[in-house]
N, CA and C atoms of all chains as a GROMACS GRO file, in nm:
protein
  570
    1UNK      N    1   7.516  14.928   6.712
    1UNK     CA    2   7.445  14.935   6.584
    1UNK      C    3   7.544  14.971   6.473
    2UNK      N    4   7.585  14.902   6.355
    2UNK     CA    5   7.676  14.869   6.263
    2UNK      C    6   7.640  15.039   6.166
    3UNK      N    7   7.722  15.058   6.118
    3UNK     CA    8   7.709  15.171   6.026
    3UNK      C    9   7.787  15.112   5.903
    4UNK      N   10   7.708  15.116   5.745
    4UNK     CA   11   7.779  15.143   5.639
    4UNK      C   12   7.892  15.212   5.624
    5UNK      N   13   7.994  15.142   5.544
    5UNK     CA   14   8.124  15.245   5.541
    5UNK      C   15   8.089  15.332   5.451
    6UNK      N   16   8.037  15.355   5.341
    6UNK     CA   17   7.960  15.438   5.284
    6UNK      C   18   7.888  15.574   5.354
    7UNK      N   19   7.817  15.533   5.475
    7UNK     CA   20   7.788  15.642   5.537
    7UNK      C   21   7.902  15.738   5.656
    8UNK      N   22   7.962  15.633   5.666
    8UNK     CA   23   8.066  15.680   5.740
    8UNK      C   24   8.177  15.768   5.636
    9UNK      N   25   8.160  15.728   5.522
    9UNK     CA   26   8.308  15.826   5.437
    9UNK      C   27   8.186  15.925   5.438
   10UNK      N   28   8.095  15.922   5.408
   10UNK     CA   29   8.020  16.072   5.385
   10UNK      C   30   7.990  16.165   5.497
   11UNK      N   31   8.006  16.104   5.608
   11UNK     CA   32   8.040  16.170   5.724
   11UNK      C   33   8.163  16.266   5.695
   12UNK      N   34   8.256  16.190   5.680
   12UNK     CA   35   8.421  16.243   5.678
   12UNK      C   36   8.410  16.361   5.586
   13UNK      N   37   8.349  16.328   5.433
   13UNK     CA   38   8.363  16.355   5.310
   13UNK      C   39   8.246  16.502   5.348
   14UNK      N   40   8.218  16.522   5.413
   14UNK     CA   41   8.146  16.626   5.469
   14UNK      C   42   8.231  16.705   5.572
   15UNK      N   43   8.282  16.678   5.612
   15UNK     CA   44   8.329  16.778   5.707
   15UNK      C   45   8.481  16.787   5.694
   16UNK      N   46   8.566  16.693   5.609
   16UNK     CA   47   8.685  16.743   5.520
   16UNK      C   48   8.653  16.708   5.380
   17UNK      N   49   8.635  16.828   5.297
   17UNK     CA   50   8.604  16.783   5.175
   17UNK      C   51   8.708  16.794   5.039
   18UNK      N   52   8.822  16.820   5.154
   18UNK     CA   53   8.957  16.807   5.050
   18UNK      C   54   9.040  16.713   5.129
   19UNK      N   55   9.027  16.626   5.187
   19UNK     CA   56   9.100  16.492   5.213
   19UNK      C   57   9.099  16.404   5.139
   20UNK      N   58   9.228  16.341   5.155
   20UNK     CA   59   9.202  16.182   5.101
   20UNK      C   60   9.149  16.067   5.218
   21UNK      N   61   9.060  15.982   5.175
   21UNK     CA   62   8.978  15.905   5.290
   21UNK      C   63   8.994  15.779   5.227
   22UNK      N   64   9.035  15.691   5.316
   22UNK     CA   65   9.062  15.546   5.268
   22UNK      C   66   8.993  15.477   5.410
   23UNK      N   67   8.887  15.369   5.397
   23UNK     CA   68   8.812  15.297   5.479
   23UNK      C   69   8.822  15.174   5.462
   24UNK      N   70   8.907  15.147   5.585
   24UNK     CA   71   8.872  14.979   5.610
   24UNK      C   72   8.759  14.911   5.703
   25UNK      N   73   8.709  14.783   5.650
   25UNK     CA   74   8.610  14.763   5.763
   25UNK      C   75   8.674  14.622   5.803
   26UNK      N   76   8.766  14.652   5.925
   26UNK     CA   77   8.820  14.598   6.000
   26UNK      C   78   8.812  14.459   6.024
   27UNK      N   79   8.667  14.362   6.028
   27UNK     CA   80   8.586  14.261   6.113
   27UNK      C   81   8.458  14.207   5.999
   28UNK      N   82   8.450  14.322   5.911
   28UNK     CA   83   8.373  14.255   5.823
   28UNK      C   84   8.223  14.274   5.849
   29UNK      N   85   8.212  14.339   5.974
   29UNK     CA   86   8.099  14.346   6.024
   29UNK      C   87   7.968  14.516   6.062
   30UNK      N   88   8.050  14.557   5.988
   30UNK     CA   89   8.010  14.740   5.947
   30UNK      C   90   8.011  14.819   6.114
   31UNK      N   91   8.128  14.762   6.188
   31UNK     CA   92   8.110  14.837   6.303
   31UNK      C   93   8.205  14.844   6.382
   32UNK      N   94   8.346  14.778   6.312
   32UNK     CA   95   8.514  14.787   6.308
   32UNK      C   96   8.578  14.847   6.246
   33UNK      N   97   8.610  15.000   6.235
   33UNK     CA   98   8.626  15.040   6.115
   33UNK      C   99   8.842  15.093   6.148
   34UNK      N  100   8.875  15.114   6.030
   34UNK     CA  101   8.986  15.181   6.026
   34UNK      C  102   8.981  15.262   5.931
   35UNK      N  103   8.996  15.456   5.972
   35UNK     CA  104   9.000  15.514   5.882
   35UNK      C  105   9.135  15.584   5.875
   36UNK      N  106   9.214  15.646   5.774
   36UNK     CA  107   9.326  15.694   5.690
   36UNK      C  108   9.242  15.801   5.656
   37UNK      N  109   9.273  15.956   5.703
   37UNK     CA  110   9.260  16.054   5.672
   37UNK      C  111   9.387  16.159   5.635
   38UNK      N  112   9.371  16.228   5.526
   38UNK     CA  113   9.480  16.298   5.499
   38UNK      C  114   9.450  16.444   5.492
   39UNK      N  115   9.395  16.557   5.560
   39UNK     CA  116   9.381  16.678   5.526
   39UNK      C  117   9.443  16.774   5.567
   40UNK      N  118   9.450  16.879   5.474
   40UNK     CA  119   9.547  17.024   5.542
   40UNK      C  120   9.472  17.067   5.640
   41UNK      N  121   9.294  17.035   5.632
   41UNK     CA  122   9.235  17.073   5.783
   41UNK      C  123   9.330  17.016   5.960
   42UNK      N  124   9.396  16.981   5.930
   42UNK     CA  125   9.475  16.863   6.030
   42UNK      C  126   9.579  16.964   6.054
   43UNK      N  127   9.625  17.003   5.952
   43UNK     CA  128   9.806  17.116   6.012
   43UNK      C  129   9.828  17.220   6.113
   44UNK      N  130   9.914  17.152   6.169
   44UNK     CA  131   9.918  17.248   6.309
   44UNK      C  132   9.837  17.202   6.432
   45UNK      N  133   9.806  17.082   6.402
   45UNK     CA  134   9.755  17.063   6.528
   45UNK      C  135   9.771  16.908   6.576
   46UNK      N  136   9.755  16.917   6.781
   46UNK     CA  137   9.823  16.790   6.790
   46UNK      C  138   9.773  16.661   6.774
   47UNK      N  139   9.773  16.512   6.756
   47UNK     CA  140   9.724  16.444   6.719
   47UNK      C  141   9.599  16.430   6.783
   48UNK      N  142   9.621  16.448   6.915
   48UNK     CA  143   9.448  16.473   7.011
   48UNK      C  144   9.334  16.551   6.935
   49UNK      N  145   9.391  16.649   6.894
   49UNK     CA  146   9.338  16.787   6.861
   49UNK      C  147   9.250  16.719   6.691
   50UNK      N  148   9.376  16.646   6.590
   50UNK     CA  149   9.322  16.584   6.496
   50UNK      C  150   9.206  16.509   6.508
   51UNK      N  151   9.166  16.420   6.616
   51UNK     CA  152   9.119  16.276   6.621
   51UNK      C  153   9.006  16.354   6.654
   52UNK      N  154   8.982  16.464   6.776
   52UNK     CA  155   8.861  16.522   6.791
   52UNK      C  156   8.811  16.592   6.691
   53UNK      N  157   8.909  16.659   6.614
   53UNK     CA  158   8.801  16.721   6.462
   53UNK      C  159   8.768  16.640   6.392
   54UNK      N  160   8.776  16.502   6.392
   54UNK     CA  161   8.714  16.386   6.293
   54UNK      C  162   8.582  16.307   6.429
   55UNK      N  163   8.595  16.278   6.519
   55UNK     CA  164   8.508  16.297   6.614
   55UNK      C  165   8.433  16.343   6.626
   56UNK      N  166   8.421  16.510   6.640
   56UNK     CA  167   8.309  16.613   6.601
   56UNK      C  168   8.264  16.596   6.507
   57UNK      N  169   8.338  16.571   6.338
   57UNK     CA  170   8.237  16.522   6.196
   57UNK      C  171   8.155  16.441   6.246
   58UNK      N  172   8.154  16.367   6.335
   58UNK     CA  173   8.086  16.213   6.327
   58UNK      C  174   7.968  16.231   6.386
   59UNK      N  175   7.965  16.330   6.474
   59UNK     CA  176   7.854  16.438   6.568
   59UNK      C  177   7.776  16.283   6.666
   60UNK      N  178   7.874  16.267   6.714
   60UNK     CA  179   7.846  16.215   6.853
   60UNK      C  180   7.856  16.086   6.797
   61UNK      N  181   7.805  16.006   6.721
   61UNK     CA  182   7.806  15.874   6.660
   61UNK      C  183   7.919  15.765   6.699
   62UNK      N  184   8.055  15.831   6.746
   62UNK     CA  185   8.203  15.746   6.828
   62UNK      C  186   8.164  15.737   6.954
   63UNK      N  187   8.153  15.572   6.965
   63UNK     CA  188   8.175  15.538   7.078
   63UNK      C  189   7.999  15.488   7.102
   64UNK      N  190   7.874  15.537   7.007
   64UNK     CA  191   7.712  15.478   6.995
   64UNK      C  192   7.707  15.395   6.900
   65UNK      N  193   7.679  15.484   6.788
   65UNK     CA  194   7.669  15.369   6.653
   65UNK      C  195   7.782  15.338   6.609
   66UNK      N  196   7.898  15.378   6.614
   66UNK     CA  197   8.008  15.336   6.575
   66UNK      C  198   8.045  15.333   6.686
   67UNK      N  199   8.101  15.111   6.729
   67UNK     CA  200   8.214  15.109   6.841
   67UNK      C  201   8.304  15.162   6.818
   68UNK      N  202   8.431  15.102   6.693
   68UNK     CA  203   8.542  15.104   6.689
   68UNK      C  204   8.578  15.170   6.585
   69UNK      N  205   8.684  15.281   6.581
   69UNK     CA  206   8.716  15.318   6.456
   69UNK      C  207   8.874  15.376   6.473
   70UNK      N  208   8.932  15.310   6.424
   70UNK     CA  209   9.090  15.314   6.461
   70UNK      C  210   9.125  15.414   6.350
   71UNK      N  211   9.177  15.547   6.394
   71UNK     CA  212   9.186  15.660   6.300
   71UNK      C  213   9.360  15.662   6.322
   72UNK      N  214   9.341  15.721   6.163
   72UNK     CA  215   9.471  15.727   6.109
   72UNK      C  216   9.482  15.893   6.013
   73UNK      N  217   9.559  15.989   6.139
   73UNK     CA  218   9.528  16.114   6.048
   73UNK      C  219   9.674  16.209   6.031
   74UNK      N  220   9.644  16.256   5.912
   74UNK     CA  221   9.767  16.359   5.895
   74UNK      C  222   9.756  16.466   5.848
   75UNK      N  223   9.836  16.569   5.788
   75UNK     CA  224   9.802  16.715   5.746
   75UNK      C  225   9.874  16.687   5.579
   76UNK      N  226   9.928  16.588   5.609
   76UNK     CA  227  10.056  16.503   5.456
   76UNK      C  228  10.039  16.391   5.421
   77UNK      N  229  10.013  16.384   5.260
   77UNK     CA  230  10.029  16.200   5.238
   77UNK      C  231  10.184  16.147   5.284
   78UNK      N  232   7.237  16.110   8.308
   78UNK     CA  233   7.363  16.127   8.422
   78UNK      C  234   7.329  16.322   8.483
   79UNK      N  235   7.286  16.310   8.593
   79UNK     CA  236   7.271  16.436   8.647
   79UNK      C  237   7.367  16.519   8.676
   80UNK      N  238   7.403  16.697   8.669
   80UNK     CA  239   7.534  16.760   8.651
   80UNK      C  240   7.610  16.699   8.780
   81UNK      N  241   7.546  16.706   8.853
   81UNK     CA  242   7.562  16.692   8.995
   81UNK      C  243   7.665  16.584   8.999
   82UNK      N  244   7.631  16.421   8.928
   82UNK     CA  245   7.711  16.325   8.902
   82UNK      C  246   7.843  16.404   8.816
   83UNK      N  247   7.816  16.445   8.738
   83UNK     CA  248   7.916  16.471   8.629
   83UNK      C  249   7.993  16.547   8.697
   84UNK      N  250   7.959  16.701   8.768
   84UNK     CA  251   8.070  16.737   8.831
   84UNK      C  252   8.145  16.675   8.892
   85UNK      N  253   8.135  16.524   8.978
   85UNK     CA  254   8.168  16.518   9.118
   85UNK      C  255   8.272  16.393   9.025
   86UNK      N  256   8.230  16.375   8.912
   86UNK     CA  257   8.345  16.283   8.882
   86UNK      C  258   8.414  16.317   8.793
   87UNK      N  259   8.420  16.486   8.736
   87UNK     CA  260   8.524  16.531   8.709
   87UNK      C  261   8.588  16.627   8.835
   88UNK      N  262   8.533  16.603   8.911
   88UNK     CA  263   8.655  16.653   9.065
   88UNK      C  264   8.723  16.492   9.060
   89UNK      N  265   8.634  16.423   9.085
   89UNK     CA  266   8.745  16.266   9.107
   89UNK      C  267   8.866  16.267   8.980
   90UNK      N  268   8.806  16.308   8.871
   90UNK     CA  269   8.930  16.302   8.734
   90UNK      C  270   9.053  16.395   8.772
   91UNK      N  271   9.016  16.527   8.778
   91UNK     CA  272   9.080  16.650   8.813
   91UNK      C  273   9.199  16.577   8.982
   92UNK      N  274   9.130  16.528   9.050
   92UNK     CA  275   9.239  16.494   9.186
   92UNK      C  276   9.317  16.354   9.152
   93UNK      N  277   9.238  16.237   9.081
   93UNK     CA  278   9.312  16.156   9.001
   93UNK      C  279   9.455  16.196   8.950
   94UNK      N  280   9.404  16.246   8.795
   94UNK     CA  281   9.559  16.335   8.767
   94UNK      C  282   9.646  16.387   8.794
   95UNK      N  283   9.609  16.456   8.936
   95UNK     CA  284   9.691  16.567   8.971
   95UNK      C  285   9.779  16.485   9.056
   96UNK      N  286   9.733  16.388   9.118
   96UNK     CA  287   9.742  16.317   9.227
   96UNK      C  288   9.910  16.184   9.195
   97UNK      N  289   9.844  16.119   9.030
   97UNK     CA  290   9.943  16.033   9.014
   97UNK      C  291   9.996  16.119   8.863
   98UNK      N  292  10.137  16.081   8.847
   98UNK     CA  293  10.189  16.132   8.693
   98UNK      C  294  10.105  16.071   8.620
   99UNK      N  295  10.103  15.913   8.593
   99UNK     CA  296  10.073  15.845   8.492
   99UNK      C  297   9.935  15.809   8.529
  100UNK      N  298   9.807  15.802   8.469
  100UNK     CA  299   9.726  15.789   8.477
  100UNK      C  300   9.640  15.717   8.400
  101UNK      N  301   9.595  15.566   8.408
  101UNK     CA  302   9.505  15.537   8.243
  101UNK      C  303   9.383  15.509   8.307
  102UNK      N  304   9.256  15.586   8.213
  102UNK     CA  305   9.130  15.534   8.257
  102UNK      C  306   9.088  15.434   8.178
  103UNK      N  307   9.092  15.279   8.218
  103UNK     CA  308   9.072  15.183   8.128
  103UNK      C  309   8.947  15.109   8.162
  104UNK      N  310   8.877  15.032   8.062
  104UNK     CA  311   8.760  14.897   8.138
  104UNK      C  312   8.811  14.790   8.139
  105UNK      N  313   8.785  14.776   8.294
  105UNK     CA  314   8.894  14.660   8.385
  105UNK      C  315   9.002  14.726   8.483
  106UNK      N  316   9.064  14.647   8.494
  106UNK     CA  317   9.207  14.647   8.557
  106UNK      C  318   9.304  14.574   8.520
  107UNK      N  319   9.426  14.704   8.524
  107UNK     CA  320   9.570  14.664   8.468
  107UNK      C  321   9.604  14.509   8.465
  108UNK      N  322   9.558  14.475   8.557
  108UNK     CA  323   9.599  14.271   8.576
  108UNK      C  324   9.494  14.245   8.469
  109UNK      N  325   9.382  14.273   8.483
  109UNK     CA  326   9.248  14.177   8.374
  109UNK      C  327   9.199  14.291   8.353
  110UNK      N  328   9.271  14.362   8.197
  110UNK     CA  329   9.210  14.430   8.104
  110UNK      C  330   9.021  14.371   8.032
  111UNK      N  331   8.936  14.421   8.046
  111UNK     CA  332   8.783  14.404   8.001
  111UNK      C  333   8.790  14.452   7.872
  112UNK      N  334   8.883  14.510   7.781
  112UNK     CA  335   8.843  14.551   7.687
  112UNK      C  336   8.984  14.543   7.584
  113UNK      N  337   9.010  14.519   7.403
  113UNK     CA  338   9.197  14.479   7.393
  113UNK      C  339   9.257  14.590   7.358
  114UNK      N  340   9.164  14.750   7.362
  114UNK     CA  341   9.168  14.855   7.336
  114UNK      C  342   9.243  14.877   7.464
  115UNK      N  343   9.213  14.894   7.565
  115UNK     CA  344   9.269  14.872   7.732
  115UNK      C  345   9.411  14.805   7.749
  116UNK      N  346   9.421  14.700   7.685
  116UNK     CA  347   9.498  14.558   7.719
  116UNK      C  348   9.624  14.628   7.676
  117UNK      N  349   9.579  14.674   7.491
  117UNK     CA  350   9.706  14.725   7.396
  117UNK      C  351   9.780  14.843   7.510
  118UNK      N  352   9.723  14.952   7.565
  118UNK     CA  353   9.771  15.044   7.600
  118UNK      C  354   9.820  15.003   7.766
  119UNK      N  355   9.811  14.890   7.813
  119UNK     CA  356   9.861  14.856   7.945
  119UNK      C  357   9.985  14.762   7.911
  120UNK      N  358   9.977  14.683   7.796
  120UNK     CA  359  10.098  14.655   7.740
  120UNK      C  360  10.192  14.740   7.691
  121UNK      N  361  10.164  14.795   7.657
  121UNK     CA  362  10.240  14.950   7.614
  121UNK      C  363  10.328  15.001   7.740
  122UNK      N  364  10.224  15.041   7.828
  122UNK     CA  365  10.306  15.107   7.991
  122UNK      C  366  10.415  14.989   8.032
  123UNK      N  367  10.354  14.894   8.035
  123UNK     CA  368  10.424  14.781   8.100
  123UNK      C  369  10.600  14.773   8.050
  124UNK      N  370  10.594  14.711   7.908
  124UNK     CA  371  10.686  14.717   7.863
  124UNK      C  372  10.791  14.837   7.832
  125UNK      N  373  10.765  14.994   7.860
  125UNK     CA  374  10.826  15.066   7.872
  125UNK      C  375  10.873  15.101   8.025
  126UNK      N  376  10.830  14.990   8.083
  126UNK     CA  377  10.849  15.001   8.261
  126UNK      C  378  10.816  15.135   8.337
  127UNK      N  379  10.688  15.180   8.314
  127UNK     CA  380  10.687  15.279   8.357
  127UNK      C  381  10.545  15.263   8.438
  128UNK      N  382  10.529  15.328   8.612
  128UNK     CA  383  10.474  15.299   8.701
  128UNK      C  384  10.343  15.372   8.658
  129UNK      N  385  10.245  15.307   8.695
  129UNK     CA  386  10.115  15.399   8.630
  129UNK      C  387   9.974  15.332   8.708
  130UNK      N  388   9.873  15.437   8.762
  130UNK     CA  389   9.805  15.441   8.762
  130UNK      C  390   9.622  15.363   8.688
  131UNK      N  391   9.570  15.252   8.746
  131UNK     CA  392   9.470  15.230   8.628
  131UNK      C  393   9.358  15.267   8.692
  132UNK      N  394   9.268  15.299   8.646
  132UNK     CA  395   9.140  15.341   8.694
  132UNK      C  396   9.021  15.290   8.636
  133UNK      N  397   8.947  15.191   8.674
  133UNK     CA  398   8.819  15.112   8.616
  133UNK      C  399   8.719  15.201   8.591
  134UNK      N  400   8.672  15.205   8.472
  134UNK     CA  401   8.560  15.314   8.467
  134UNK      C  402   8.426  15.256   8.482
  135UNK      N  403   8.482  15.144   8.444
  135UNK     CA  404   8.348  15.020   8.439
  135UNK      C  405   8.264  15.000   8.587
  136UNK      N  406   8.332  15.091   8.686
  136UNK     CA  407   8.336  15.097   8.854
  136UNK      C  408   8.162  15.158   8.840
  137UNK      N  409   8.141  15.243   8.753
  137UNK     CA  410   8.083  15.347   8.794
  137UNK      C  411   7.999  15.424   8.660
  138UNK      N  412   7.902  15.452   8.590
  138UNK     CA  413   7.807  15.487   8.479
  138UNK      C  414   7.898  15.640   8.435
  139UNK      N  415   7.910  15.690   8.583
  139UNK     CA  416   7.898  15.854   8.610
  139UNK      C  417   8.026  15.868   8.572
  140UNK      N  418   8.148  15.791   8.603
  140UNK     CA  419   8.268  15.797   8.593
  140UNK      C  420   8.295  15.769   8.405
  141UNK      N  421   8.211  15.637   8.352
  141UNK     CA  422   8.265  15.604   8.268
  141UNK      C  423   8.210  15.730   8.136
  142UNK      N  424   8.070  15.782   8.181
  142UNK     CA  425   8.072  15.926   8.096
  142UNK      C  426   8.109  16.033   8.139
  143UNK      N  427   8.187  16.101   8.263
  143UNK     CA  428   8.198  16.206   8.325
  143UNK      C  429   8.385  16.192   8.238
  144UNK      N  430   8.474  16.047   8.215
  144UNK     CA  431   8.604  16.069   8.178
  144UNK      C  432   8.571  16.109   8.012
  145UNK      N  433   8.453  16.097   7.913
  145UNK     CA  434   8.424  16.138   7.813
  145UNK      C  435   8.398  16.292   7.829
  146UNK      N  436   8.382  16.370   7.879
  146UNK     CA  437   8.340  16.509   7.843
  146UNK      C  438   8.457  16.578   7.912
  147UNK      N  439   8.549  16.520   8.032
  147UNK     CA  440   8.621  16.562   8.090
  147UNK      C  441   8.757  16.628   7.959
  148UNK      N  442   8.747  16.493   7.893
  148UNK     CA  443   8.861  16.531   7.773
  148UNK      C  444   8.792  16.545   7.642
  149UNK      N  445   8.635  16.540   7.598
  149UNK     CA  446   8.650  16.573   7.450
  149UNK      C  447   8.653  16.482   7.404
  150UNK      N  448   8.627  16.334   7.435
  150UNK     CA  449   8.700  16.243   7.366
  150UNK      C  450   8.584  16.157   7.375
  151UNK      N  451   8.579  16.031   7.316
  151UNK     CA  452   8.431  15.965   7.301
  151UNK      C  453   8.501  15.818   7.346
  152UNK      N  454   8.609  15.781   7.380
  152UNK     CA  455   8.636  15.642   7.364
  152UNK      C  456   8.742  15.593   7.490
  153UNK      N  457   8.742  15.488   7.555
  153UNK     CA  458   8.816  15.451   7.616
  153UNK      C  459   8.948  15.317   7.599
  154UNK      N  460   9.013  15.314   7.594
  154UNK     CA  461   9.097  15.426   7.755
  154UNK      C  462   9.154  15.481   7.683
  155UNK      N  463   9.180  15.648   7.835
  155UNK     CA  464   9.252  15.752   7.752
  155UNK      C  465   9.404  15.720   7.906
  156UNK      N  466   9.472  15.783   7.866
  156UNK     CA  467   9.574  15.794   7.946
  156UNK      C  468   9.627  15.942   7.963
  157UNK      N  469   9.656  15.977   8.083
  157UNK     CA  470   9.757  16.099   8.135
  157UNK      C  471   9.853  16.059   8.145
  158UNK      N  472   9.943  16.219   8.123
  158UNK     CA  473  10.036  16.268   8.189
  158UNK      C  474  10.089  16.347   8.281
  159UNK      N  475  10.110  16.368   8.387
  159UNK     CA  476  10.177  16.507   8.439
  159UNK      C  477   9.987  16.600   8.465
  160UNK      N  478   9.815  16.497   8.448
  160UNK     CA  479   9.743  16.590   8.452
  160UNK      C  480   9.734  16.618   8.246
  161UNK      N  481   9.831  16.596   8.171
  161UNK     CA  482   9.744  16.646   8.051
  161UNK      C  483   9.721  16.499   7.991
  162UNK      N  484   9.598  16.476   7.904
  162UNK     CA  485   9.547  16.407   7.831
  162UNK      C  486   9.623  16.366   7.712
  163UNK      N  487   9.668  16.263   7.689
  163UNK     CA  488   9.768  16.227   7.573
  163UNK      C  489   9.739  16.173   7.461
  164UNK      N  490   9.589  16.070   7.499
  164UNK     CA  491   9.584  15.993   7.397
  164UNK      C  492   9.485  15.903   7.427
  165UNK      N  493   9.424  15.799   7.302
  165UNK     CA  494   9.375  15.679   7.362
  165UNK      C  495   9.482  15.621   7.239
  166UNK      N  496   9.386  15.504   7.222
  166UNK     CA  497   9.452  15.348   7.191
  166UNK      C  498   9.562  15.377   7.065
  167UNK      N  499   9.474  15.450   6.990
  167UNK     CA  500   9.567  15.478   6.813
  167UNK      C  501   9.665  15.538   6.840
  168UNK      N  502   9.650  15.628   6.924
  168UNK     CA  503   9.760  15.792   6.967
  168UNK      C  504   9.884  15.708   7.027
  169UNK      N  505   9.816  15.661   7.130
  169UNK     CA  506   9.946  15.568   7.199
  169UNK      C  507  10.050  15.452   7.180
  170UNK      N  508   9.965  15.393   7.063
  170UNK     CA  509   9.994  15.308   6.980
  170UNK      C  510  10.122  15.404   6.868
  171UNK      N  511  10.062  15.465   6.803
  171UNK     CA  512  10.168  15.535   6.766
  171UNK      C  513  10.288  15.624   6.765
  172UNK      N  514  10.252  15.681   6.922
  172UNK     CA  515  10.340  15.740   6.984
  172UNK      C  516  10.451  15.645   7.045
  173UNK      N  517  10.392  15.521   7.028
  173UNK     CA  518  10.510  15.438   7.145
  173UNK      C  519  10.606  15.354   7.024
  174UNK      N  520  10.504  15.363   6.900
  174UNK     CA  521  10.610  15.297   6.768
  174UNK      C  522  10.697  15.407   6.706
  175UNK      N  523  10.694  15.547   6.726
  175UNK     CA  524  10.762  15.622   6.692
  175UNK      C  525  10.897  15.697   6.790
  176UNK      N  526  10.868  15.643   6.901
  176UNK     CA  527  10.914  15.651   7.012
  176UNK      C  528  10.866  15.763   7.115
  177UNK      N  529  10.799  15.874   7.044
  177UNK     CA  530  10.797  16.004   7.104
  177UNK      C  531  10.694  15.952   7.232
  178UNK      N  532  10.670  15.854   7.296
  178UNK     CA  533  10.594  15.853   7.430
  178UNK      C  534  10.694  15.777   7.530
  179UNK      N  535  10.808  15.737   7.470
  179UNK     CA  536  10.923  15.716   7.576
  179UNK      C  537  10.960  15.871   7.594
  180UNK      N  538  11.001  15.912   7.447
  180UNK     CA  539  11.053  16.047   7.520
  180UNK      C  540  10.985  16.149   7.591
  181UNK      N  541  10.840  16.101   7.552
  181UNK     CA  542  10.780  16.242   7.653
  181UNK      C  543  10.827  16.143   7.848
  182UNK      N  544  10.788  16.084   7.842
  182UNK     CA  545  10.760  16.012   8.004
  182UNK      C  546  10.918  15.989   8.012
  183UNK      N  547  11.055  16.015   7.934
  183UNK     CA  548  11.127  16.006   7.981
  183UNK      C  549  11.168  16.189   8.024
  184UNK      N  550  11.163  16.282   7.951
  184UNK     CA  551  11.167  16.430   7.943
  184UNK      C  552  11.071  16.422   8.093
  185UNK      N  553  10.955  16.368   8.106
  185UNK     CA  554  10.862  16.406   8.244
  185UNK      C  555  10.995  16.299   8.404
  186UNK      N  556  11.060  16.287   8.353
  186UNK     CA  557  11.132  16.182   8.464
  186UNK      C  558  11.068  16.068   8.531
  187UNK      N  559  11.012  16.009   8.450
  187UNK     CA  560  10.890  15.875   8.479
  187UNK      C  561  10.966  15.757   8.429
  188UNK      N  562  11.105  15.780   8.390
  188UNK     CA  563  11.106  15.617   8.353
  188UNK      C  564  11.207  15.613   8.454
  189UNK      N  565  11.263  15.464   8.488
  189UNK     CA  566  11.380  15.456   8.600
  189UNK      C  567  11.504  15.504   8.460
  190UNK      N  568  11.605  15.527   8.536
  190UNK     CA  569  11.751  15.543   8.440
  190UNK      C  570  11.809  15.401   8.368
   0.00000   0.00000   0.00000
C-alpha cells in the first residue's frame, strides 16, 4: 500500500524536527522511496543504530505500507 | 506467529551466526536472488571474494519475521559478521563504496590474502 511522500516527510519531520529531509520517490509510484536525512539526532551513533531511529519514526510502517525506502543518514551535511 | 515459533527461530538465527562468520539472510538463494535488494548485497560478497553463508527466509513465515525482531530491523536482507548484525542493502552498499566492509571482513580474517 503506496504512501504519499508528504506523509512520509511528516513522519520524519516529527520525530527529527531539526533535520534536513530531502525525498525522492524513486519509481514514481508512492512506494519507492529514497530518503536523505541530516540530523545531530544521528551523532554518535552507528549507521545500524541511525537507520533504526528513522525506522522507529515510521512506527512499524517499513517493510507494510512502505516497501522500499533507501535511507540516506548523517549527523553532517 | 506464536512465541513459541519466534523463539525457535531465533535459536536457529543465534546457532546460524555463531556457526558461520559471514552470514546473509536473503529472499532466495545466493545463485537465484528473489529479491534486487538480495541480488545487490550477494554481488557485493561475491566480488569482494569472500565465502558466505545465504539463508532463504522465504523457506519459512516464522523465520522470515523471527530474522526482523531478532535485529530491530524491518527489511531484508540483513547480513552478519563474526554473529554481529552489520547491515542491510543501503548500509552495505555503502560500506563496500567506502571501503570500510573490506576492511572490517579483512581485520575479521575473512578475505583470502
Amino acid at each position: 500500500m503506496p504512501m504519499p511522500a508528504a506523509d512520509l516527510e511528516a513522519h520524519l519531520r516529527e520525530a527529527f524536527p531539526d533535520a534536513t529531509i530531502e525525498i525522492e520517490d524513486l519509481a514514481g509510484d508512492g512506494d519507492h522511496y529514497k530518503a536523505r536525512i541530516v540530523s545531530t539526532a544521528f551523532a554518535g551513533l552507528n549507521r545500524v543504530r541511525q537507520h533504526q531511529l528513522v525506522y522507529a519514526a515510521l512506527k512499524g510502517k517499513m517493510g507494510g505500507e512502505l516497501h522500499a525506502l533507501a535511507l540516506e543518514t548523517s549527523p553532517t551535511a | 506467529m506464536t512465541e513459541t515459533h519466534e523463539t525457535l527461530a531465533h535459536e536457529f538465527i543465534a546457532k546460524t551466526v555463531a556457526e558461520h562468520p559471514v552470514v546473509l539472510f536473503m529472499k532466495g538463494v545466493p545463485d537465484q536472488p528473489g529479491c534486487g535488494f538480495s541480488a545487490t548485497v550477494v554481488q557485493i560478497l561475491d566480488h569482494l571474494g569472500v565465502d558466505f553463508a545465504g539463508v532463504n527466509v522465504l523457506q519459512s513465515d516464522a523465520l522470515r519475521q523471527g530474522i526482523k525482531s531478532y535485529s530491530d530491523w524491518p527489511t531484508i536482507p540483513q547480513l552478519y559478521v563474526k554473529g554481529d548484525f552489520v547491515g542491510g542493502c543501503d548500509i552495505i552498499r555503502e560500506m563496500y563504496a567506502t571501503g570500510e566492509l573490506k576492511t572490517l571482513l579483512n581485520d575479521q580474517g575473512l578475505l583470502a590474502a
